[in-house]
MDTraj code that builds the backbone (N, CA, C; nanometers):
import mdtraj as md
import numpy as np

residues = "UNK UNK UNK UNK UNK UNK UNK UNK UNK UNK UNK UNK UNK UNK UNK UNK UNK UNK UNK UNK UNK UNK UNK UNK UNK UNK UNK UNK UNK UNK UNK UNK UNK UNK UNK UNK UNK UNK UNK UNK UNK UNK UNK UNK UNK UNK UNK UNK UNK UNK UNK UNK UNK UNK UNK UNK UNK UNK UNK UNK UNK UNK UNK UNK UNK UNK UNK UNK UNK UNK UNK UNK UNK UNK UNK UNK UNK UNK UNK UNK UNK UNK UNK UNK UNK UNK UNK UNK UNK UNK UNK UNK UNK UNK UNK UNK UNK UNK UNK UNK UNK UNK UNK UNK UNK UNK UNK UNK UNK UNK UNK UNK UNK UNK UNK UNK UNK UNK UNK UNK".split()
xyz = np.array([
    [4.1219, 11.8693, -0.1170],
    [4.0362, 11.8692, -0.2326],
    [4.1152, 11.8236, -0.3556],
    [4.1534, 11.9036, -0.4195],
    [4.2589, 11.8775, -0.5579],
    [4.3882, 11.9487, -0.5260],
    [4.4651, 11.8977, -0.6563],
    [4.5872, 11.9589, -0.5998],
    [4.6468, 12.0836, -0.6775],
    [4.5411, 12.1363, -0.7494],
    [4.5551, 12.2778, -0.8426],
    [4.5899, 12.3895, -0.7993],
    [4.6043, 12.4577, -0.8595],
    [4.6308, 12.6138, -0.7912],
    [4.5000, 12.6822, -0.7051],
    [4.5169, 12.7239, -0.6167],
    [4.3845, 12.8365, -0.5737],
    [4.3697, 12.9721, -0.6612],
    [4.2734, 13.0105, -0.7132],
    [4.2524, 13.0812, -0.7965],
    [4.1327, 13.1621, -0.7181],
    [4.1327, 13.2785, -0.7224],
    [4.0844, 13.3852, -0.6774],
    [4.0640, 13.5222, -0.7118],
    [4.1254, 13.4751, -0.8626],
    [4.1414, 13.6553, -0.9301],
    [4.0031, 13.6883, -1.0099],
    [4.0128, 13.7858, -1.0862],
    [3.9071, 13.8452, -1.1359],
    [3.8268, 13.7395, -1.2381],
    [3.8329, 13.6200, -1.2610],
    [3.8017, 13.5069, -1.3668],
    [3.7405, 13.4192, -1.2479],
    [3.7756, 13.4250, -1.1129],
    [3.7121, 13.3094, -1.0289],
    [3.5453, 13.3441, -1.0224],
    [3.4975, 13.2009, -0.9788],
    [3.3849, 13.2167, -0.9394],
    [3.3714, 13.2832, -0.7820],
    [3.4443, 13.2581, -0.7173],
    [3.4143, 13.2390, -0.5707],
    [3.4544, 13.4599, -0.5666],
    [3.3728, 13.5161, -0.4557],
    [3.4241, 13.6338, -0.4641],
    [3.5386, 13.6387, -0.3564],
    [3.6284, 13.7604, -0.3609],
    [3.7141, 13.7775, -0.2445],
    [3.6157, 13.8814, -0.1382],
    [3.7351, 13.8275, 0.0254],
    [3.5865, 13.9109, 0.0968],
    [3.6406, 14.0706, 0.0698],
    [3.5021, 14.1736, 0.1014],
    [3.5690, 14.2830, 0.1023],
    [3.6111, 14.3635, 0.2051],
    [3.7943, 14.3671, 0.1504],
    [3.8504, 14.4082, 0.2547],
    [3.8618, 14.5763, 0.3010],
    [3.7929, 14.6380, 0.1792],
    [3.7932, 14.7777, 0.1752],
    [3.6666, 14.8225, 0.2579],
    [3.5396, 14.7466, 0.2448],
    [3.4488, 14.7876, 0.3465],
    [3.4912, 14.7693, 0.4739],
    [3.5597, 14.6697, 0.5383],
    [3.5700, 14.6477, 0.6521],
    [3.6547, 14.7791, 0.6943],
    [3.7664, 14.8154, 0.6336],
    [3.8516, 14.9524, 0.6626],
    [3.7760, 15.0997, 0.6688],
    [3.7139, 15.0969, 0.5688],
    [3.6420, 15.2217, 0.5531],
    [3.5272, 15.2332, 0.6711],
    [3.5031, 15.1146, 0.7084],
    [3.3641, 15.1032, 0.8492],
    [3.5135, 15.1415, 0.9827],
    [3.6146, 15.0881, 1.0082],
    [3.6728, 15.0673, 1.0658],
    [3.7457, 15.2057, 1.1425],
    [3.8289, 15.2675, 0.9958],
    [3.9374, 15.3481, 1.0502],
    [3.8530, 15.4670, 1.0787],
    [3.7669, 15.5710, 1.0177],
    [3.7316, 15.6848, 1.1008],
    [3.7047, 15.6608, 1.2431],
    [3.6149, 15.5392, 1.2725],
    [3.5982, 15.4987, 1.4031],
    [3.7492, 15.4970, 1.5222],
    [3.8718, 15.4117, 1.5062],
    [3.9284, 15.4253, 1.5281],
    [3.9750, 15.5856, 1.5766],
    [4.0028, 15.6538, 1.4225],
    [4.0377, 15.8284, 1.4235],
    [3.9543, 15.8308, 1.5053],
    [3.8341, 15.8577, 1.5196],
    [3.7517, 15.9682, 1.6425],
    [3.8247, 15.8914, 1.7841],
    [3.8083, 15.7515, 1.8062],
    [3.9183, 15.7233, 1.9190],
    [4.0314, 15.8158, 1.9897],
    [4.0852, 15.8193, 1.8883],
    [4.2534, 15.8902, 1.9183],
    [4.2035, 16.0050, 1.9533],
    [4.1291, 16.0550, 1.8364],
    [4.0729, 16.2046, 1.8859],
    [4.0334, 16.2588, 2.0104],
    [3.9248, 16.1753, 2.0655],
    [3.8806, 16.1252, 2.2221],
    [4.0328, 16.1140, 2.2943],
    [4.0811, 16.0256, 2.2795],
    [4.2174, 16.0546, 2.3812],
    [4.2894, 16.1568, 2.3815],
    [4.2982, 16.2116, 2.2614],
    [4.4043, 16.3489, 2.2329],
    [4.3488, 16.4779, 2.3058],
    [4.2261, 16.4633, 2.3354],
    [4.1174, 16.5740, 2.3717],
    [4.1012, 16.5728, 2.5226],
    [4.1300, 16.6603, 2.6161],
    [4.0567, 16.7107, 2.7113],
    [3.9214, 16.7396, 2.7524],
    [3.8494, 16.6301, 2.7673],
    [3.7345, 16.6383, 2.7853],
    [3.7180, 16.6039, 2.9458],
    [3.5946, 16.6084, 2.9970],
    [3.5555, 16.5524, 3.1123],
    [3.5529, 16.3917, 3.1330],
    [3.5646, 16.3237, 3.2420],
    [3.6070, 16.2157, 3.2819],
    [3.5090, 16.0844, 3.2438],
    [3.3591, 16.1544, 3.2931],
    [3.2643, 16.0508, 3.2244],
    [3.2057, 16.0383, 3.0676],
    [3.2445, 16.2007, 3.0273],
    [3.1821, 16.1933, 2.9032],
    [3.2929, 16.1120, 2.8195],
    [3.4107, 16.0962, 2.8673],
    [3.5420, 16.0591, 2.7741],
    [3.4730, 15.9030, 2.7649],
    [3.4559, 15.8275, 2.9110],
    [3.4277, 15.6859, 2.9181],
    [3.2969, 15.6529, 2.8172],
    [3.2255, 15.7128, 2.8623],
    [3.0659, 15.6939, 2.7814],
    [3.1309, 15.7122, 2.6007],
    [3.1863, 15.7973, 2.5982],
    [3.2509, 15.8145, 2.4053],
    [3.3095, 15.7415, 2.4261],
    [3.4200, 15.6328, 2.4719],
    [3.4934, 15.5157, 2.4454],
    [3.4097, 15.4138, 2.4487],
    [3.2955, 15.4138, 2.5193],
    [3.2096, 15.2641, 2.4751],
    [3.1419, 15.2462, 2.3985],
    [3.0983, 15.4327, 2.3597],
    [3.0116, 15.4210, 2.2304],
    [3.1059, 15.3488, 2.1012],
    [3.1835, 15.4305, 2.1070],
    [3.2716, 15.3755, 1.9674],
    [3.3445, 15.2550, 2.0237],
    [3.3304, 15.1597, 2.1484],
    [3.4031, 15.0575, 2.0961],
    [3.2699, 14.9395, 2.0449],
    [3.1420, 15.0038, 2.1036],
    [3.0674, 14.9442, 2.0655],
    [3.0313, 14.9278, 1.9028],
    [3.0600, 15.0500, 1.8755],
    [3.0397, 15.0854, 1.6911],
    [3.1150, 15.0233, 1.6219],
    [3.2474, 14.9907, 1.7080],
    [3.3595, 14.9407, 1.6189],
    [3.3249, 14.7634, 1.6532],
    [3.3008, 14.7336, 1.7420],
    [3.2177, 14.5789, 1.6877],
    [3.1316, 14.5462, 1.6430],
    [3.0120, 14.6160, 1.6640],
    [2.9091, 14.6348, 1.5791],
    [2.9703, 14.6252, 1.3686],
    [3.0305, 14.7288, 1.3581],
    [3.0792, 14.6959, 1.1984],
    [3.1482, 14.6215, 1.2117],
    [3.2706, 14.5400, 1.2606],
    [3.2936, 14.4359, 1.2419],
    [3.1961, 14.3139, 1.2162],
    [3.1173, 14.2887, 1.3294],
    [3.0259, 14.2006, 1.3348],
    [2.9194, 14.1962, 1.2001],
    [2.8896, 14.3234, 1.1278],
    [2.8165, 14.3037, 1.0320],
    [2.8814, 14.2849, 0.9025],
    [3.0420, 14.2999, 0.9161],
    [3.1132, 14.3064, 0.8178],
    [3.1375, 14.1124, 0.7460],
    [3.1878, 14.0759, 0.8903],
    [3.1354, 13.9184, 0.9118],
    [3.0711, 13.8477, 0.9047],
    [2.9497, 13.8809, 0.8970],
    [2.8388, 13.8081, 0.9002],
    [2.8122, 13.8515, 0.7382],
    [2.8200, 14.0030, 0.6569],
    [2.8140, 13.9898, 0.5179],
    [2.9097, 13.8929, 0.4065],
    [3.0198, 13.8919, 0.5182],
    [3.1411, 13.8463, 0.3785],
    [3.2014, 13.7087, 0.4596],
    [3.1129, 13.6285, 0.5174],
    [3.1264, 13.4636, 0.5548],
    [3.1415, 13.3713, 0.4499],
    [3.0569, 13.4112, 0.3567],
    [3.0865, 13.3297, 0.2470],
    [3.2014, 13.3400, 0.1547],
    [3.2274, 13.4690, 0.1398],
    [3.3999, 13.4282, 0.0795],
    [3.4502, 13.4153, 0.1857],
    [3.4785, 13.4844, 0.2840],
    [3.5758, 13.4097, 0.3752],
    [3.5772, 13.2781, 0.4038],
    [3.4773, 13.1771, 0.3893],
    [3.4910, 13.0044, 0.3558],
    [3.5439, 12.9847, 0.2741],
    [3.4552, 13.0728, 0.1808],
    [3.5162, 12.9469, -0.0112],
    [3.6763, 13.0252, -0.0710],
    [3.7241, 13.0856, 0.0416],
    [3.8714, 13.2019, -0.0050],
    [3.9794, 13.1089, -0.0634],
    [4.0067, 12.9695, 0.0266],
    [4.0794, 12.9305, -0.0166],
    [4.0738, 12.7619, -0.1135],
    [3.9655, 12.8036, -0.1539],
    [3.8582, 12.6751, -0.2522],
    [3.9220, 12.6903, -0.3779],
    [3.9618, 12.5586, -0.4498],
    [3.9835, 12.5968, -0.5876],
    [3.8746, 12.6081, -0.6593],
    [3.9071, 12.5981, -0.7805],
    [3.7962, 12.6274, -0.8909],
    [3.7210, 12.4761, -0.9626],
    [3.7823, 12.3513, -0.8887],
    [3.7683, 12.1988, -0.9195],
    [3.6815, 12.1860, -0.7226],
    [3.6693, 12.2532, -0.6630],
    [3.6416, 12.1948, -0.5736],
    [3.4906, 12.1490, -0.5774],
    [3.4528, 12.2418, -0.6536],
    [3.3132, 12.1719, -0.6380],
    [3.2165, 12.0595, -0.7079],
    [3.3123, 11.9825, -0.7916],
    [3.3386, 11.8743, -0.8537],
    [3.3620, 11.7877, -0.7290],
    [3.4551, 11.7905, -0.6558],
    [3.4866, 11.7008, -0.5614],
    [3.4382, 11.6854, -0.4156],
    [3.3273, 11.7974, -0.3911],
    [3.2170, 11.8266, -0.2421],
    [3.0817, 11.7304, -0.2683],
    [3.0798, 11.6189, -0.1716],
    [2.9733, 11.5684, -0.1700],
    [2.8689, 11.5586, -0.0807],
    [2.7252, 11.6474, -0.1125],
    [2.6429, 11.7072, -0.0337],
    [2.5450, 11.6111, -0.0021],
    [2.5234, 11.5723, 0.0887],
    [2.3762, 11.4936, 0.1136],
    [2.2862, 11.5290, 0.2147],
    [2.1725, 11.4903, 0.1287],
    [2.0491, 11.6149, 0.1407],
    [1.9907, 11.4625, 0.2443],
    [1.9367, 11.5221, 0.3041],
    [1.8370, 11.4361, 0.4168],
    [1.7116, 11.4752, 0.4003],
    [1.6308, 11.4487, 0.3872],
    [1.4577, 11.4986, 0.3718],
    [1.4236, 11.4425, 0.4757],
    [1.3366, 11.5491, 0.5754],
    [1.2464, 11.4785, 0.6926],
    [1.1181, 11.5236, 0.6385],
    [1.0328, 11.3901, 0.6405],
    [0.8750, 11.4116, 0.6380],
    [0.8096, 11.3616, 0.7728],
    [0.7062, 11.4432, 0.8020],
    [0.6548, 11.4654, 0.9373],
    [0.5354, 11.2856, 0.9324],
    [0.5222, 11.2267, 1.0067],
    [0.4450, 11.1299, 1.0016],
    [0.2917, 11.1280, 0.9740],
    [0.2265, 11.0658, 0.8992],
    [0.0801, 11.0901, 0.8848],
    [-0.0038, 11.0597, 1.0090],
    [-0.0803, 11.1317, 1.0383],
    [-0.1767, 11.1114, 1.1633],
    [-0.2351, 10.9088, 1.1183],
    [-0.2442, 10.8700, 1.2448],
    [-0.2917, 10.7143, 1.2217],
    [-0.4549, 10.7632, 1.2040],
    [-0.5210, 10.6998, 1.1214],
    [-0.6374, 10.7251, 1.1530],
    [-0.7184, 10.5866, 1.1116],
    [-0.8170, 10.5851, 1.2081],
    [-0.9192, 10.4906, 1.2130],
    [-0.9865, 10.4195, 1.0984],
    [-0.9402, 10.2756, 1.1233],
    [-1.0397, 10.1958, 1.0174],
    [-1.1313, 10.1834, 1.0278],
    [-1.2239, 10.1755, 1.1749],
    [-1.3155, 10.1127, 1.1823],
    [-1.4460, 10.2062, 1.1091],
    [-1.4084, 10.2955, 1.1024],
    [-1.6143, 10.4458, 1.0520],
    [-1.4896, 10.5436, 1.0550],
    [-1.5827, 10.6151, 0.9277],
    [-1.4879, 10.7117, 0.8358],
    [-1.5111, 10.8557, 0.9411],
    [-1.3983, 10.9589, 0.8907],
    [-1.4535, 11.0762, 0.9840],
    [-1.5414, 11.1793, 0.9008],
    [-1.6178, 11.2131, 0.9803],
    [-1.7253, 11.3142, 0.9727],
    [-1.6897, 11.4188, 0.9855],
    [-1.7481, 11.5905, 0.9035],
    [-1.6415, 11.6850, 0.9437],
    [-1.7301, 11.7156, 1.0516],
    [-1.8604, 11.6671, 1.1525],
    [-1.9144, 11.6835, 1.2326],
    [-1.9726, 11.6218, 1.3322],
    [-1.8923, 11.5765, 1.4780],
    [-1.9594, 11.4465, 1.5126],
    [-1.9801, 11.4958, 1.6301],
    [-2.1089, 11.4768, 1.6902],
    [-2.1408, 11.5401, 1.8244],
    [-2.0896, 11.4517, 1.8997],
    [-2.0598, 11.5392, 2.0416],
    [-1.9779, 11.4380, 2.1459],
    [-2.1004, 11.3667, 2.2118],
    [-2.0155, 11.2322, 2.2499],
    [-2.1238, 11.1376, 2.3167],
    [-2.1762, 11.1904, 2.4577],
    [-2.1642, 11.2338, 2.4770],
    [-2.1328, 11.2318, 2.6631],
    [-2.1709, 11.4498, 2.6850],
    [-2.2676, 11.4812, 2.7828],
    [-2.2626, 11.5813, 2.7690],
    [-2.1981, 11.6707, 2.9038],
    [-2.1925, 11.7480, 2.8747],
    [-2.1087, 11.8255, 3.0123],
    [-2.1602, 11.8790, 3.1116],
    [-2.1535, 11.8818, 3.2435],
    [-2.2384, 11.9479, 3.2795],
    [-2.2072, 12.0588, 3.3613],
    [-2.2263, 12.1984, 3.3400],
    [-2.2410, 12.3080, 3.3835],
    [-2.2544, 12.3572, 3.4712],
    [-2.1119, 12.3775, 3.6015],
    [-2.1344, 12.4311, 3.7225],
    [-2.1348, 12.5423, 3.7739],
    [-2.1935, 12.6562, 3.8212],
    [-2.1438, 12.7730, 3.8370],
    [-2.0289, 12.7811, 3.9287],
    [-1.9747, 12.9198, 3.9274],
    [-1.8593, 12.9362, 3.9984],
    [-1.8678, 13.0079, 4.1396],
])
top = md.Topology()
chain = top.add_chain()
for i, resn in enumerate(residues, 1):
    res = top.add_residue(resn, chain, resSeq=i)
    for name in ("N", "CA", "C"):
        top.add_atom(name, md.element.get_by_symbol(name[0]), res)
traj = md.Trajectory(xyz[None], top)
């Protein structure tokens, strides 16, 4: 991009991600872990509590990620970069139905041809 400093402090635009939610979702999870190992419990209930919480513990990761994607992109963006990003927009428009020159449409046109009605 440019060749400026990366700037990221309290004056930037861009935010930093947050690294304190991800910890605070993180470490009790962890603690009850250890806890679970440190503990004498029974054999299946130990397994079933290790998948719960390893499930919990990706689960907040995963939402931690998916909240703070956007600074984690623009983290190491200067403050000129967006002077120098060039976006191009594509517009798709859907095609107009072709419609008939020959006789205008009617919002009511009985069908030519009639059907005929078989039982089953």
């Amino acid at each position: 991009m440019c060749q400026g400093a990366v700037s990221s402090g309290p004056g930037s635009a861009v935010a930093a991600p947050r690294w304190g939610l991800l910890y605070a979702g993180t470490v009790p999870q962890l603690a009850a872990l250890g806890v679970l190992e440190a503990a004498h419990s029974p054999h299946l209930l130990r397994i079933a509590l290790r998948c719960l919480i390893a499930v919990g513990l990706f689960a907040t990761m995963s939402v931690w990620l998916r909240t703070n994607r956007p600074a984690l992109d623009l983290q190491d963006w200067c403050d000129c970069a967006g002077a120098q990003v060039t976006v191009r927009v594509i517009e798709s428009h859907r095609p107009e139905p072709a419609i008939s020159q020959t006789r205008p449409i009617t919002a009511f046109e009985p069908a030519e041809q009639e059907y005929e009605i078989v039982a089953r």
